[in-house]
C-alpha positions as CSV (number, residue, x, y, z in Angstrom):
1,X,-22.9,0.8,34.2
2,X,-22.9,5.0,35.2
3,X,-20.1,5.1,38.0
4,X,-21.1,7.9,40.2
5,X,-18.6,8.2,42.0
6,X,-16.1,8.1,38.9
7,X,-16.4,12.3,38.8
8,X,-15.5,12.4,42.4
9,X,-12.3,10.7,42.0
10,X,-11.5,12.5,38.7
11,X,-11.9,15.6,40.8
12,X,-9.7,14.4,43.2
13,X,-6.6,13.4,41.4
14,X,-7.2,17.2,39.9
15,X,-6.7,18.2,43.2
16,X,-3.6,15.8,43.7
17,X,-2.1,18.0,40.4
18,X,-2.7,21.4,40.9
19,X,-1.4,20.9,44.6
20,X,-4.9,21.9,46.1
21,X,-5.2,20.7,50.1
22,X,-8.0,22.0,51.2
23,X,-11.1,20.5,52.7
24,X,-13.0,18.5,50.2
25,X,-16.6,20.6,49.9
26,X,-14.0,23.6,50.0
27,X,-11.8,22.4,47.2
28,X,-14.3,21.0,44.8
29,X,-16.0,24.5,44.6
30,X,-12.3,25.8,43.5
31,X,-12.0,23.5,40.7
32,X,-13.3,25.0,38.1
33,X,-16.5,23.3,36.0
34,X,-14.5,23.6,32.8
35,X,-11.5,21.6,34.2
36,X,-14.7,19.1,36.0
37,X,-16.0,18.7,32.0
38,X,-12.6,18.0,30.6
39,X,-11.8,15.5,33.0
40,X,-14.8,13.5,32.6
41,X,-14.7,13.6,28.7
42,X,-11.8,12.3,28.9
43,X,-11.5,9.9,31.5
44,X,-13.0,6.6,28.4
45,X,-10.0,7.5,26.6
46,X,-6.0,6.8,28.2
47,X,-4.4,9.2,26.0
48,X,-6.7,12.1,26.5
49,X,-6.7,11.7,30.0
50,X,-3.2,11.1,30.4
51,X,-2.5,14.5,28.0
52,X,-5.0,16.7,30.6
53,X,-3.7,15.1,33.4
54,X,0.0,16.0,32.7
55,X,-1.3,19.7,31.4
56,X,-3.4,20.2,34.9
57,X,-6.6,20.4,32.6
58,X,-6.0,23.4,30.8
59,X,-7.3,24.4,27.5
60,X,-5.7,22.9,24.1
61,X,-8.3,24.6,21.8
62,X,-10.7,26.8,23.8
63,X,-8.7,29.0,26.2
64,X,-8.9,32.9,25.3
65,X,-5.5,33.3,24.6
66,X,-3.4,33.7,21.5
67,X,-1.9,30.2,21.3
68,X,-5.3,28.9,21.5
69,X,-6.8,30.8,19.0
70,X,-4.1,29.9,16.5
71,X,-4.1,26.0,17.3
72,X,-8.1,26.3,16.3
73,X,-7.9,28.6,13.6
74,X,-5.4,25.9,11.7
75,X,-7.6,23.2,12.7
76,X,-10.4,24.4,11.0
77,X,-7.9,25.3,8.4
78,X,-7.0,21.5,7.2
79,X,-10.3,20.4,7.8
80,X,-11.5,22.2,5.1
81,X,-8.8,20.6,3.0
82,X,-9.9,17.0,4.6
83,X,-12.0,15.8,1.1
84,X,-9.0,16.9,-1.3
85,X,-7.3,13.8,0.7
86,X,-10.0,11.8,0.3
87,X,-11.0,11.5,3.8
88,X,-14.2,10.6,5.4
89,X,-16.0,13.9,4.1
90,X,-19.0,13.5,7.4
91,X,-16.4,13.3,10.3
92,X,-13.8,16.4,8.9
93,X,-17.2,19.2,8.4
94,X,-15.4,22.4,9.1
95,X,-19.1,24.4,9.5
96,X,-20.4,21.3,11.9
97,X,-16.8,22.1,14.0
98,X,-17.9,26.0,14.0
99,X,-21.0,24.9,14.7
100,X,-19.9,22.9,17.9
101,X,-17.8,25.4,19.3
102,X,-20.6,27.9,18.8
103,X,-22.9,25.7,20.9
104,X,-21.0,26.2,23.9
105,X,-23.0,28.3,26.0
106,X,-21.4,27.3,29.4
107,X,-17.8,26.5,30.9
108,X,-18.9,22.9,31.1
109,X,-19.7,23.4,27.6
110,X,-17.1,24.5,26.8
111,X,-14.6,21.4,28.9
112,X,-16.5,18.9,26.3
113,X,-16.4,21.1,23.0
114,X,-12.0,20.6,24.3
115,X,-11.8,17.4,24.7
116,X,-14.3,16.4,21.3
117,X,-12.0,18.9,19.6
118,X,-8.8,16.8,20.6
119,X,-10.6,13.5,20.2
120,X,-10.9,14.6,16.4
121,X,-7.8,16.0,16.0
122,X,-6.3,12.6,16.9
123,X,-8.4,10.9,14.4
124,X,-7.7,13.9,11.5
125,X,-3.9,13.3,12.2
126,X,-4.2,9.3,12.8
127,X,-6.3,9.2,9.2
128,X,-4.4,11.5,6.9
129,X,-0.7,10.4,8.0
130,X,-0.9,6.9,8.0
131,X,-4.7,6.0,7.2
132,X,-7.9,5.5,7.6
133,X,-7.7,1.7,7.7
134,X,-5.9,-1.1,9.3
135,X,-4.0,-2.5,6.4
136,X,-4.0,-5.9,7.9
137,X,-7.7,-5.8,8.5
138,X,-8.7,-5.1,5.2
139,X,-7.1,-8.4,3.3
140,X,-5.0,-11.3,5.1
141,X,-2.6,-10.9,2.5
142,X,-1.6,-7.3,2.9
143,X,0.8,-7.8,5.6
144,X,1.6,-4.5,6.5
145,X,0.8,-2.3,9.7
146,X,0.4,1.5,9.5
147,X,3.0,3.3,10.9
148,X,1.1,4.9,13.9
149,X,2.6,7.6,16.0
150,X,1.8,7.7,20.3
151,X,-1.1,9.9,20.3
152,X,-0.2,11.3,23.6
153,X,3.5,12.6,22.2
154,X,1.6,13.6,19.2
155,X,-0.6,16.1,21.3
156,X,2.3,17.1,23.4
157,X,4.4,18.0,20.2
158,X,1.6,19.7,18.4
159,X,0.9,21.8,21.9
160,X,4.8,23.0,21.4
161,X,4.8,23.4,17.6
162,X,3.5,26.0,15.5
163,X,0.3,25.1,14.8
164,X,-0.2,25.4,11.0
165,X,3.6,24.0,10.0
166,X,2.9,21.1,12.3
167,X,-0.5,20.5,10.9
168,X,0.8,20.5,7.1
169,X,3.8,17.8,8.1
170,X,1.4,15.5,8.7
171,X,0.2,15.1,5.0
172,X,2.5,12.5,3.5
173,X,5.0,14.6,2.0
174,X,6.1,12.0,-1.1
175,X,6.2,13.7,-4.5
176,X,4.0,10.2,-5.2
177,X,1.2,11.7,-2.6
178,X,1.2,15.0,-4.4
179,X,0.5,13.4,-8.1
180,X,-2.5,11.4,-6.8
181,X,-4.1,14.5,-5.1
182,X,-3.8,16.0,-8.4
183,X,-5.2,13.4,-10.5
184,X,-7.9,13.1,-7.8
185,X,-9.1,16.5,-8.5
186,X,-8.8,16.2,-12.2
187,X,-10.9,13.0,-12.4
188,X,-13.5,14.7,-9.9
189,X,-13.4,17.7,-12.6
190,X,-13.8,14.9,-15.4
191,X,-17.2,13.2,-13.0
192,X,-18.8,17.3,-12.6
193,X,-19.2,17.4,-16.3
194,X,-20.7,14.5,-16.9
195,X,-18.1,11.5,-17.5
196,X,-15.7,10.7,-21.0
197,X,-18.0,10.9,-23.3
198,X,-19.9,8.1,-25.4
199,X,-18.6,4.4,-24.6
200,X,-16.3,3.0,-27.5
201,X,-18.4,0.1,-29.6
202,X,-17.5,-3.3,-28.6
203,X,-16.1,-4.3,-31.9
204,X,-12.3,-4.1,-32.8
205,X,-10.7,-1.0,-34.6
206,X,-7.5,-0.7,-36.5
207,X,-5.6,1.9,-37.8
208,X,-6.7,2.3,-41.5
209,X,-10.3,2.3,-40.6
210,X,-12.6,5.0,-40.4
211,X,-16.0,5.8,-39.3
212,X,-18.0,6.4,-36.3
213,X,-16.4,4.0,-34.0
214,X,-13.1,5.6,-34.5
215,X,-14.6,9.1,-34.1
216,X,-15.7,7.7,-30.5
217,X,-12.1,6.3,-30.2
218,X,-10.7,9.7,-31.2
219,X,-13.2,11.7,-28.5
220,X,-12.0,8.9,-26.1
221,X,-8.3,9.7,-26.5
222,X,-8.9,13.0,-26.7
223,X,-11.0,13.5,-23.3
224,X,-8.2,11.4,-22.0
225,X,-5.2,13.8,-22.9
226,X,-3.8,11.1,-25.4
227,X,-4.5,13.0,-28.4
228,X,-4.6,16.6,-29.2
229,X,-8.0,18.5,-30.6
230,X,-9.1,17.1,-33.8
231,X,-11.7,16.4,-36.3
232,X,-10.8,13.5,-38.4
233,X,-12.4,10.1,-38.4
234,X,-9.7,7.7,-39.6
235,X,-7.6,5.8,-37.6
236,X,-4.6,7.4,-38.6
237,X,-0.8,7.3,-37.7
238,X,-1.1,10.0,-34.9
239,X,-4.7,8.3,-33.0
240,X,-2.2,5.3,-33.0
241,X,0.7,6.4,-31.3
242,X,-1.8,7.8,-29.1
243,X,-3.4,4.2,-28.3
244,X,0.0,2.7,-27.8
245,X,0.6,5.4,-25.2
246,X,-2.7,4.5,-23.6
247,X,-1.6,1.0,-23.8
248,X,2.0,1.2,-22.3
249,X,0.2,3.9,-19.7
250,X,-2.0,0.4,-19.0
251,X,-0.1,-2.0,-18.8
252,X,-0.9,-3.6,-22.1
253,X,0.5,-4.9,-25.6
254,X,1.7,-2.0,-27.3
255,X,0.0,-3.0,-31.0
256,X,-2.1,0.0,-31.6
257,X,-5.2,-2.2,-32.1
258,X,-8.4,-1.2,-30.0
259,X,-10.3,-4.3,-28.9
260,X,-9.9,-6.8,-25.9
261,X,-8.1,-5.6,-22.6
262,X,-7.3,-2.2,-24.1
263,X,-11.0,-1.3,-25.5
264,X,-12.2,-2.5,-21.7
265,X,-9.3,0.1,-20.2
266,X,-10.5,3.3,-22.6
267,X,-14.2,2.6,-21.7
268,X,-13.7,3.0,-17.9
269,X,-15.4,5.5,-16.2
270,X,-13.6,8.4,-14.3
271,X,-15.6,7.4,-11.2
272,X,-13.9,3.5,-11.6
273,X,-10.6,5.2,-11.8
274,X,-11.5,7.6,-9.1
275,X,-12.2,4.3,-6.5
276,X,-8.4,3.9,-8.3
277,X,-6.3,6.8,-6.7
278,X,-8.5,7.1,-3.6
279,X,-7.1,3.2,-2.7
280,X,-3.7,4.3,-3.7
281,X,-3.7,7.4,-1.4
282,X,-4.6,5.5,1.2
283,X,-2.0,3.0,0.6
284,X,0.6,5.8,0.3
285,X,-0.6,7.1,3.8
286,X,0.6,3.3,5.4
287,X,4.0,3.6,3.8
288,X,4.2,7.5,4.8
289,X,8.0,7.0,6.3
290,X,11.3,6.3,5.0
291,X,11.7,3.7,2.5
292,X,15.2,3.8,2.1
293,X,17.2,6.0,0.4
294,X,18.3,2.6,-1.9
295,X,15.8,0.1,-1.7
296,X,13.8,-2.8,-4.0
297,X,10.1,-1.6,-5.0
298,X,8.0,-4.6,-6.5
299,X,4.7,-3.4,-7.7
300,X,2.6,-7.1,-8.2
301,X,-0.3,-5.4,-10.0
302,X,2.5,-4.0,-12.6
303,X,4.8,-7.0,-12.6
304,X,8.0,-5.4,-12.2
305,X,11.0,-5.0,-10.1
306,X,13.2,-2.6,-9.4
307,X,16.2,-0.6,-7.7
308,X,15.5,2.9,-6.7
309,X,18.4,5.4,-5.7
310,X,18.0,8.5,-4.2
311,X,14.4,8.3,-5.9
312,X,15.2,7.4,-9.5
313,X,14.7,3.7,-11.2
314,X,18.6,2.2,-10.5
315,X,17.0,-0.8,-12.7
316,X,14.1,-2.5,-13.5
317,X,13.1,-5.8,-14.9
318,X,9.7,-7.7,-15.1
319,X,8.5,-9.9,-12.8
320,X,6.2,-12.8,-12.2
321,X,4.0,-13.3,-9.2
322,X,2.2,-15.1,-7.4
323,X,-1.5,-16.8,-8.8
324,X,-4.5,-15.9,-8.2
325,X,-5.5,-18.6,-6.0
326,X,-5.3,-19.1,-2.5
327,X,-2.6,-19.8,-1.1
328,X,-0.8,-18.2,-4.3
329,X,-0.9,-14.9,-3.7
330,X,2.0,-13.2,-3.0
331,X,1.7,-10.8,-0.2
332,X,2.3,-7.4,0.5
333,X,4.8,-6.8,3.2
334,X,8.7,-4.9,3.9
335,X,12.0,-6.8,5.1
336,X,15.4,-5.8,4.3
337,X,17.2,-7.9,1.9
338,X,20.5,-9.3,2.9
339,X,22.0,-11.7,0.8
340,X,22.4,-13.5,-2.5
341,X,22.5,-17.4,-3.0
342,X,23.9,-18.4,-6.6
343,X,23.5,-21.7,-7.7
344,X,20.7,-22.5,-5.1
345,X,19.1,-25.7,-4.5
346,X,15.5,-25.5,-3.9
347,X,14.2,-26.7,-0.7
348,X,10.2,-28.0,-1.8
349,X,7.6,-26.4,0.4
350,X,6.1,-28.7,2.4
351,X,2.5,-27.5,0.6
352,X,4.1,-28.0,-2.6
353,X,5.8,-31.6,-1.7
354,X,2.2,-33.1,-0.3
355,X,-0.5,-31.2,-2.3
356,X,1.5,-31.5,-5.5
357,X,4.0,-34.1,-5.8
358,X,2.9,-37.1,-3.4
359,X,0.0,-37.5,-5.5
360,X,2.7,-38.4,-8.4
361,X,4.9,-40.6,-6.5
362,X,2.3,-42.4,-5.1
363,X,1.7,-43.7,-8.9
364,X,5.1,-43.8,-9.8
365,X,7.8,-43.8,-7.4
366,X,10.8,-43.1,-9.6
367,X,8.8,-40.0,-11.5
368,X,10.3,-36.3,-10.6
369,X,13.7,-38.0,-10.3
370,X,15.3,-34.3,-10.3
371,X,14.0,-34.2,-6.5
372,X,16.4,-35.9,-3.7
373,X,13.9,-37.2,-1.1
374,X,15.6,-37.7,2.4
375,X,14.6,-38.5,5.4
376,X,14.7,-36.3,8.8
377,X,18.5,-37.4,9.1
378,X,19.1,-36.4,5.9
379,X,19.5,-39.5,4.2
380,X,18.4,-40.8,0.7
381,X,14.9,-42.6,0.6
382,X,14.8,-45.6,-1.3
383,X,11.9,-44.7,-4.1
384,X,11.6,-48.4,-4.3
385,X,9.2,-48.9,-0.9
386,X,6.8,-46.6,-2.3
387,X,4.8,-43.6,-1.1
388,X,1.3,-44.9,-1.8
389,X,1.3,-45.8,2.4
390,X,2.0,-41.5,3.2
391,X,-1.2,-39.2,2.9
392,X,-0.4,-35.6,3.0
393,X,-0.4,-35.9,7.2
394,X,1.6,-38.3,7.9
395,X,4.4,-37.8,4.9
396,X,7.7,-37.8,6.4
397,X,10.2,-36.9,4.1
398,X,11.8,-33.5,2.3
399,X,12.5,-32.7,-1.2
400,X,15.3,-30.5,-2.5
401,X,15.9,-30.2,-6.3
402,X,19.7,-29.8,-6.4
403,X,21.7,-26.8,-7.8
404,X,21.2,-26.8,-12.0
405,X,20.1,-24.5,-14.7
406,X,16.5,-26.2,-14.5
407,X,16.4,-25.4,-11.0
408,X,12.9,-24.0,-10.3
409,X,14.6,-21.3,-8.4
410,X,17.0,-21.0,-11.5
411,X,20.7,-20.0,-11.3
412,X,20.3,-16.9,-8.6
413,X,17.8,-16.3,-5.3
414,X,17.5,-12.8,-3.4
415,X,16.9,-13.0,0.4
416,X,15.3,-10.8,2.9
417,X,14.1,-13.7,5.0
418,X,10.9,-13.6,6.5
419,X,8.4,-15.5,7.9
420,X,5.9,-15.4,4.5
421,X,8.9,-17.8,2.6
422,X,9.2,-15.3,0.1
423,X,11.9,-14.3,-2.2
424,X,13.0,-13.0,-5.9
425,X,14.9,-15.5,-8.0
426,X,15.8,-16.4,-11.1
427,X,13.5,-19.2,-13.4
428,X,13.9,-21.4,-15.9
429,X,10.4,-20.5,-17.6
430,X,11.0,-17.7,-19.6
431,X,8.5,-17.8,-21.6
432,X,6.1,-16.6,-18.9
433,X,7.8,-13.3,-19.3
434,X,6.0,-12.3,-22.7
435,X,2.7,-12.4,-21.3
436,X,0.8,-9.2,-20.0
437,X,-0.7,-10.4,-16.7
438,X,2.1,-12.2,-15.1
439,X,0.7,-14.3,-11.9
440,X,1.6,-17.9,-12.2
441,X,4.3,-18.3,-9.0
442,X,3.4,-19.9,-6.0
443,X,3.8,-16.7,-4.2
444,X,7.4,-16.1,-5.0
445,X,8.6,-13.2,-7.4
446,X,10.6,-14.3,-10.6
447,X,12.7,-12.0,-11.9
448,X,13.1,-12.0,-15.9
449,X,16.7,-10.4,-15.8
450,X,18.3,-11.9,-12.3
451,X,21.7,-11.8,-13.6
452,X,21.6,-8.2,-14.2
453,X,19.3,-7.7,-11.0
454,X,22.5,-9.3,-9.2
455,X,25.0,-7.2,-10.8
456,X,23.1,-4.0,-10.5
457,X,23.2,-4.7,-6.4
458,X,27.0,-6.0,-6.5
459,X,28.0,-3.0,-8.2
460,X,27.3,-0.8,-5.1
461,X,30.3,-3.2,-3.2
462,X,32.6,-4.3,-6.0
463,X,34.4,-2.8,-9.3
464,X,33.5,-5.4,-11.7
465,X,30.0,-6.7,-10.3
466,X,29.7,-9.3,-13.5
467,X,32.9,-11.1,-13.0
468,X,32.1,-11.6,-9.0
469,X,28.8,-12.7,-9.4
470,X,30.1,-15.4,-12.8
471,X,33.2,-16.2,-10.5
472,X,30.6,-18.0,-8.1
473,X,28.4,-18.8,-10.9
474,X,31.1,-20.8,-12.9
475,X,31.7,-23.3,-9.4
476,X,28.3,-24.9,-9.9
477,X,28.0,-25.0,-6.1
478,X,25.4,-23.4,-3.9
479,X,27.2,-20.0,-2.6
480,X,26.0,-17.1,-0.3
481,X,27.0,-13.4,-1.3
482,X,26.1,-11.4,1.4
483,X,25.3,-8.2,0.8
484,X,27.5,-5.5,2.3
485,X,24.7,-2.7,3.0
486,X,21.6,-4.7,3.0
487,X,19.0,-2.6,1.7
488,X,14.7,-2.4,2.5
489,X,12.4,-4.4,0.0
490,X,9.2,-2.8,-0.3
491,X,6.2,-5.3,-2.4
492,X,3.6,-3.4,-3.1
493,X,0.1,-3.4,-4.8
494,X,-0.4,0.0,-6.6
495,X,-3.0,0.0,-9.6
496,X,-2.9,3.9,-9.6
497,X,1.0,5.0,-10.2
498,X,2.4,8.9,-10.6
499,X,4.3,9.2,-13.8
500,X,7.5,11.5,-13.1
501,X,6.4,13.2,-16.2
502,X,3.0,14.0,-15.3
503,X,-0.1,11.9,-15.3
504,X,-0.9,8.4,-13.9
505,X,-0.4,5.0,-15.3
506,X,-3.2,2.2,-13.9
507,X,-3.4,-1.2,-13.5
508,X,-5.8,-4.4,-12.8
509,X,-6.5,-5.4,-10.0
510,X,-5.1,-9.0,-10.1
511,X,-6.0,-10.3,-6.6
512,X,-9.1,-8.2,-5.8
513,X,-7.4,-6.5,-3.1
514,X,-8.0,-3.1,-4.6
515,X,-12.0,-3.9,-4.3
516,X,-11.6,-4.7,-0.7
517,X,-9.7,-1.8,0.3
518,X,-12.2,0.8,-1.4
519,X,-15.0,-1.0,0.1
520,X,-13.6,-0.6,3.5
521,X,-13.0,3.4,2.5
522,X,-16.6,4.0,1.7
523,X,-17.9,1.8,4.8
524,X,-15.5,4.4,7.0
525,X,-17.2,7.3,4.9
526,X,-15.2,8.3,2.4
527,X,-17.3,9.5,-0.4
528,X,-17.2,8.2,-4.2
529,X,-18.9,10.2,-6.5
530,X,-21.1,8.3,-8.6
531,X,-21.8,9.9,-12.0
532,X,-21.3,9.5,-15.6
533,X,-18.9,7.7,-17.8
């Protein structure tokens, strides 16, 4: 409901500011309709109001002085650039702002034009430093929040700062942020004229063959910067090397065959790889702040692991996630990991122990005999009694599997506790490893190499990392090795990545989440062009 008398009181406290006394009908006529407008623009919104409060209702943006002028000018400025970052193209119209400040004929005018004009530039600055969306809105398992600045320190610094240097920090300055504007404006060159070409036939091709499917492979690679200009129509030494590339640039076998997974992957269209970057970009814009200048970066969608120094790939191994099934997935979330344990017994998930293994014991009692059951004291149950009385409710017990090489956590286990239970460790199934799409876990992330995942982080506290870690191995006992300078664990879900060398490596989108997220972009009005192949 309108309150009328809200405008009086919004005068009034304007009075309290600038230190007017006089009599009311007096003092109302001082106070000028400009500083009337602002006030009541901004009275819905705390930060606004707060910001003209503390400023005495002066002009931000539409004063005639200098300072003014500037702060508009390179506004207008990086609005114009606002669709190069894949923002929401209708809100960030430089011509509609010019338009709007063009409208004001009056100083009231003029007091709302101020305030909409700081309104949006705490949206502009909200959506292209940390992102459009909520992370943690968008998918229950990306557990990750943006990290927003105060909006009310963020006008007060810009009011200080130079306006265009200010405005041009706030674009995520990682070299990864650049890459993906770039390929973003090649793949929106790619969509102007009309796509990739023809499709590739859905039959499988082979080096030594020749024809018109390979001359469609060969326009494919070519279009694609795999292969250089060329007229031939066998499937020769040079159009494989360049499909391997495509391949290992994929995330696929690396057999120089096209068919399957990699004939689905060449036949994508620019606009499906567009959707791609413009998720990742946004992604980039909720991890805009410092990762740690040493830190773990687990990329699920590319199932690998790795330790990054001062930028560059310390080590890297591959990795097993999570399944795609609920409850499975492993989410996305940062922690700081602390400690190793070697030898570790596995404590069973409570899920696990009900869902999965009652069901077993309740026909046979003495089956999974490499679990210890206890009870809440700790002591052994005897199997004997039988479990077929428990339902997954009313189950009392725990199960730990004991230290061993068949341990399900395996020989090592990497902590950064947090409340999701998850970890990287160390498995006994290595033949998981081989295959492409690795998401069999129950949300946990098996490393393939954890010995030399273990060394790699011992040998920034020790001189001989290998015979520490294999002093505590040889024992056979469960032993924590903390770690001296804990360091930030980042898991992440990138299908779009920046090659250092130039060019972008993709992904599938294992869980979905990718989907979700683009979905989410487009319903906030970010635009996908939607032409061609």
């Amino acid at each position: 409901m309108f309150d009328a008398e809200k405008p009086r009181r919004l005068v009034a406290s304007m009075l309290l500011l600038t230190g007017l006394s006089l009599a009311p009908s007096v003092a109302l006529s001082q106070v000028t309709a400009f500083k009337q407008a602002v006030a009541v623009s901004a009275a819905e919104d705390d930060t606004l109001s707060a910001f003209y409060r503390e400023t005495g209702y002066e002009p931000l943006w539409t004063g005639r002085d200098s300072d003014d002028k500037a702060r508009r000018e390179a506004f207008l400025s990086i609005v114009a650039k606002a669709d190069l970052h894949g923002l929401p193209r209708g809100l960030y119209d430089e011509s509609i702002l010019r338009d709007l400040m063009a409208s004001a004929r009056s100083e009231r005018d003029r007091g709302r034009v101020e305030v909409a004009l700081s309104r949006l530039f705490l949206r502009f600055a909200r959506d292209i430093e940390t992102g459009i969306l909520a992370p943690n809105q968008v998918d229950g398992n990306i557990k990750r929040e943006a990290p927003l600045r105060d909006g009310l320190e963020l006008l007060r610094s810009f009011e200080r700062a130079r306006p265009n240097t200010f405005l041009e920090a706030l674009t995520p300055g990682s070299v990864e942020y650049t890459r993906l504007v770039r390929e973003k404006v090649r793949l929106e060159q790619a969509i102007a004229r009309g796509g990739l070409g023809a499709l590739i036939p859905d039959i499988k091709i082979e080096p030594g063959q020749s024809g018109p499917a390979v001359v469609s492979v060969r326009d494919r690679l070519i279009a694609l910067g795999y292969l250089g200009r060329s007229d031939t129509s066998l499937f020769d030494d040079e159009m494989r090397r360049a499909v391997e590339r495509f391949q290992a640039d994929h995330g696929l076998a690396e057999d120089g065959i096209v068919g399957g997974n990699t004939l689905s992957e060449l036949n994508r269209s620019p606009v499906d790889r567009l959707g791609h970057v413009l998720v990742s970009m946004e992604r980039e814009r909720w991890m805009n702040r410092d990762l740690g200048q040493r830190h773990v970066w687990v990329n699920l969608t590319d199932f690998k692991a790795k330790i990054v120094v001062d930028g560059e790939t310390f080590f890297e191994t591959k990795s097993v996630i999570g399944k795609d099934q609920e409850g499975r997935r492993t989410p996305e979330f940062s922690d700081v990991m602390e400690h190793m344990v070697i030898n570790p017994s596995w404590y069973v998930p409570r899920s696990i122990a009900v869902n999965e293994y009652l069901p077993t014991l309740k026909r046979n009692p003495y089956a999974l005999s490499y679990l210890e059951i206890t009870d809440r004291r700790g002591r052994k149950v005897n199997r004997g009694a039988g479990f077929s009385q428990f339902s997954a409710r009313s189950f009392p017990y725990s199960m730990r599997q004991p230290p061993s090489s068949q341990n399900a956590l395996g020989l090592v286990k990497f902590m950064f506790p947090n409340k999701y239970n998850i970890y990287l460790h160390d498995t006994p199934a290595k033949n998981l490893f081989s295959n492409d799409v690795r998401a069999f876990s129950h949300g946990c992330i098996r490393l393939n190499d954890p010995f030399e995942f273990a060394y790699a982080l011992l040998s920034m506290q020790t001189d001989n990392p290998e015979a520490e870690f294999q002093r505590h191995l040889r024992t056979g006992r469960e032993s924590r090795v903390n770690l001296e300078n804990p360091l930030p664990v980042h898991l992440v879900y990138r299908t779009a990545i920046a090659k250092p060398e130039g060019g972008v490596e993709y992904r599938r989108d294992v869980y979905g989440r990718n989907a979700r997220v683009l979905n989410a972009l487009l319903a906030a009005g970010v635009v996908l062009p939607g032409a061609g192949s």
